[in-house]
N, C-alpha and C positions, 0 to 999 in steps of 0.2 A: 532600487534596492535599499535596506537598511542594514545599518549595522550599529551593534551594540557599541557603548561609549566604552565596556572594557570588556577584552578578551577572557576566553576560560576553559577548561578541558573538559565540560562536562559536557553529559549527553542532553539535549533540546526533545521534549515530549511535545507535539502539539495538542494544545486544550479547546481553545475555541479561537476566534479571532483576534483576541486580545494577551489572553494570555495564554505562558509556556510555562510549563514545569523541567528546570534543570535537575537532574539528577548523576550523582558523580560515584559513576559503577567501578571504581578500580580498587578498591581496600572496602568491600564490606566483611562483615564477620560477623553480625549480630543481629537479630529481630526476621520480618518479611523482607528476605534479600539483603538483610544487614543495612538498611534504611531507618538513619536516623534524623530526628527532627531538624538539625544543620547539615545535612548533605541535602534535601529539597529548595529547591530556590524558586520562587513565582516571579513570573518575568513579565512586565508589562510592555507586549509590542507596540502599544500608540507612545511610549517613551524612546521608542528610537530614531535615530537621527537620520534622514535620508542621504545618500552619498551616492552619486551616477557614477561616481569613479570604478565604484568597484566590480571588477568583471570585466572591464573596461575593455576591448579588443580579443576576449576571452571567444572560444569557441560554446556555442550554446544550443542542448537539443532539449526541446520542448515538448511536453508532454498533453494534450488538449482529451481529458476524457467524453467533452460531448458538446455540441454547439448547441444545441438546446437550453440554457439555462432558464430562460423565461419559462418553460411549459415545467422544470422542476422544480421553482422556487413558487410556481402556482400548486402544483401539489403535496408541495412540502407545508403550504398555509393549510389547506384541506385537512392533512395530516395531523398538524397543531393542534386544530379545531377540535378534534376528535379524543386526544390526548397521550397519541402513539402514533412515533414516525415510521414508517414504512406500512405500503398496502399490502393488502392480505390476496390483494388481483392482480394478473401479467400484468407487466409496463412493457413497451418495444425497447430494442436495444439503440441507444444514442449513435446517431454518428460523429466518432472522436479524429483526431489525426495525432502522428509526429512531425514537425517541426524543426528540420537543422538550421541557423543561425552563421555562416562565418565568424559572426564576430558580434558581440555587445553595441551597438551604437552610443556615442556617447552621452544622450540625451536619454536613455534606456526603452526608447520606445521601440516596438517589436511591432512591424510590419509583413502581413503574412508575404507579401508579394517580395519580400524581400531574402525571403529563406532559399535556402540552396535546395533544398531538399523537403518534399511533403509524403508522406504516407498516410492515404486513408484510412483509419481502425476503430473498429464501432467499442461504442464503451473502453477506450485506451485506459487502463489504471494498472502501475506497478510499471515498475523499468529500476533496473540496477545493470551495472557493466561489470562485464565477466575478465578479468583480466587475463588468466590463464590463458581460456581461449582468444581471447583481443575481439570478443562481439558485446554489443548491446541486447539486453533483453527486454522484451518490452511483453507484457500480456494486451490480451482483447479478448473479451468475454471469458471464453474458455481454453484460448489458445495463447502460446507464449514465441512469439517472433524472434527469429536472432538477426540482427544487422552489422553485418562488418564492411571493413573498408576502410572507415570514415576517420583515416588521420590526418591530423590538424592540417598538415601541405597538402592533401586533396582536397580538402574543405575548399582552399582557396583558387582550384581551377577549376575553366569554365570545361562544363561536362563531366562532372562529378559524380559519379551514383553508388551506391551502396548495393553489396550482395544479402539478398533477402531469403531466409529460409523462415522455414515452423520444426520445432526444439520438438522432435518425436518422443512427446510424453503424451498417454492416451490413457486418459483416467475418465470413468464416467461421472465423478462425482468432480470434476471441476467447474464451476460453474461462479461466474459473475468477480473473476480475480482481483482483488484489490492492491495485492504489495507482494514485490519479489524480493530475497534477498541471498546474497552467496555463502555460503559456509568459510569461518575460517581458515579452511585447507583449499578452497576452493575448488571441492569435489561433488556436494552438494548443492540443492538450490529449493529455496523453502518458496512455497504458493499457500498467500493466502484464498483459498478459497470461499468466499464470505456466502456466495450462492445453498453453500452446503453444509457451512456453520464447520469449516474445519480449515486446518493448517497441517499442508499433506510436504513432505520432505521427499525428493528426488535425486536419486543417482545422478547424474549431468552427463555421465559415461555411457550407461547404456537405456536412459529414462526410465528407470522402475523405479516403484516406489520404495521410501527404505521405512518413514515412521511417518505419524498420524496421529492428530490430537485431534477429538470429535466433543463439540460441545457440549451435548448431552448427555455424553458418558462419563462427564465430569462436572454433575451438580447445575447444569444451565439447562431450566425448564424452556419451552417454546409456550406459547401461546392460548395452544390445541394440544386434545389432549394425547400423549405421547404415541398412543399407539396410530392416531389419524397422523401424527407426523411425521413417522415412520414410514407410511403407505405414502405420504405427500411425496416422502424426499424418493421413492422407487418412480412414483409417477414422473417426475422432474428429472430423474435421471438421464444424463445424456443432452440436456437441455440447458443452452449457453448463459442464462441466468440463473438457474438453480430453483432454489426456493425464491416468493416473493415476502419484500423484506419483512412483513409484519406475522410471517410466519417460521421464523429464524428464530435460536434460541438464544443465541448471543451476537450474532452478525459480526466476526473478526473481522477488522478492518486491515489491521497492515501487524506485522512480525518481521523480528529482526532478531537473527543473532548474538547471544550475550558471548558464549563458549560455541563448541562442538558439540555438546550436549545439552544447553540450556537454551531459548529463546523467552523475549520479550513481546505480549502479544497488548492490542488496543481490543477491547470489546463495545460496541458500538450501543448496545438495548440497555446492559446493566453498566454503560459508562466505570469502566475498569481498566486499567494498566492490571495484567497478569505478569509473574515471571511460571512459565512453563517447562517440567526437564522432560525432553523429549522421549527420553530412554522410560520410565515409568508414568507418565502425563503427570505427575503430579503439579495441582493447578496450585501457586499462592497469588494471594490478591496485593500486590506492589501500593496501588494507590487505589480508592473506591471517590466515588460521588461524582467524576468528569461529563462533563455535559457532552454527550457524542464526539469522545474521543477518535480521531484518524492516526494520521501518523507520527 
């Protein structure tokens, strides 16, 4: 693990491998989200200092969205070549797991045989914990798992297992989920769904949907021309990936809650931090130029 040489309140944007964007959301007033030239901070991650302490005996669940990486980083080069990431054809869905941990080891190396706990989930992306109700959420493809149980004194007896359910939300336009996150009343619960170029907001109470930001109804062309993308996204409907990514207008990656009514989203094609108000979509562009912004 690393850790920075000084501590800070701000929010951590991921940019690419190197570096981060701090951003420090608590008194804006002014501009795109009240974003001024000194509340942005570039943070170079190869500048920090490694520490195994930290974490150290900490309970830890791990997220694995797909063992595959060899066969993606070969057609992510293909992709390059070309001069646009994501294929315009199916890919299979990966096979991903979760991962519970006892405890950090002190040397911080994580061996699977060592986990208390494995769940197999193809394309795992997105997990936040729900306090209210005391479960973990975790998505796969099109579906959103709850896992309870799992507190710290069970963690550490043998015969441990977790009750495993599916969160009865039944949208057909979920497809290929990347980021989950809870509302601050913790009534709701936002899905990115990047399969279908949208970030869909959910009841938690009785799974309906409440709001819905759709890429293309806010200024983000696809590829194809609109109306073939329109007939794509009926065709795909229902389909645990969604669109394929080189026919996505913006490919949301992950969202997060700023208020009860505003979220911050990552846009993957036109590399953008968006601030989103859910109640009207109105889209502002927070930061532009990120090279395949995630979370």
């Amino acid at each position: 693990m690393r850790e920075k040489e000084k501590g800070g309140n701000s929010s951590p944007i991921v940019y690419n491998n190197r570096i981060m964007f701090e951003v420090d959301f608590r008194a804006h007033t002014e501009g795109a989200f009240g974003l001024r030239n000194r509340e942005i901070k570039f943070i170079n991650v190869a500048e920090f200092r490694e520490d195994l302490s930290l974490g150290s005996g900490r309970t830890l669940v791990v997220q694995l969205k797909g063992f595959n990486r060899g066969e993606r980083i070969r057609r992510q080069k293909r992709q390059y070549k070309r001069g646009r990431l994501g294929s315009k054809s199916e890919r299979s869905i990966s096979p991903g797991a979760i991962l519970i941990f006892p405890e950090i080891p002190p040397d911080g190396v994580l061996l699977e045989r060592k986990a208390v706990f494995r769940l197999g989930l193809s394309d795992s992306r997105g997990m936040v914990y729900d306090p209210k109700n005391g479960r973990l959420l975790v998505a796969s493809v099109n579906e959103i798992y709850c896992l309870s149980g799992f507190e710290e004194t069970s963690l550490m007896l043998d015969g441990f297992a977790l009750e495993i359910g599916i969160l009865p939300i039944l949208d057909p336009y979920l497809g290929f989920i990347h980021s989950l996150d809870i509302s601050p009343d913790g009534k709701r619960l936002l899905v990115t769904s990047s399969g279908f170029d949208r970030i869909v907001e959910f009841d938690l109470a009785v799974g309906k949907k409440v709001r819905e930001w759709i890429a293309v109804e806010h200024g983000y062309q696809p590829s194809i021309r609109l109306e073939e993308y329109w007939q794509r996204v009926e065709e795909y409907k229902g389909e645990g990936l969604g669109l394929p990514p080189g026919l996505r207008a913006a490919f949301p990656n992950s969202a997060v809650y700023v208020d009860e009514n505003t979220i911050l989203a990552t846009l993957f094609h036109p590399g953008q931090l968006v601030k989103i108000d859910l109640n009207t979509g109105k889209t502002e562009v927070v930061l532009n130029g990120l090279l395949h912004p995630h979370s």
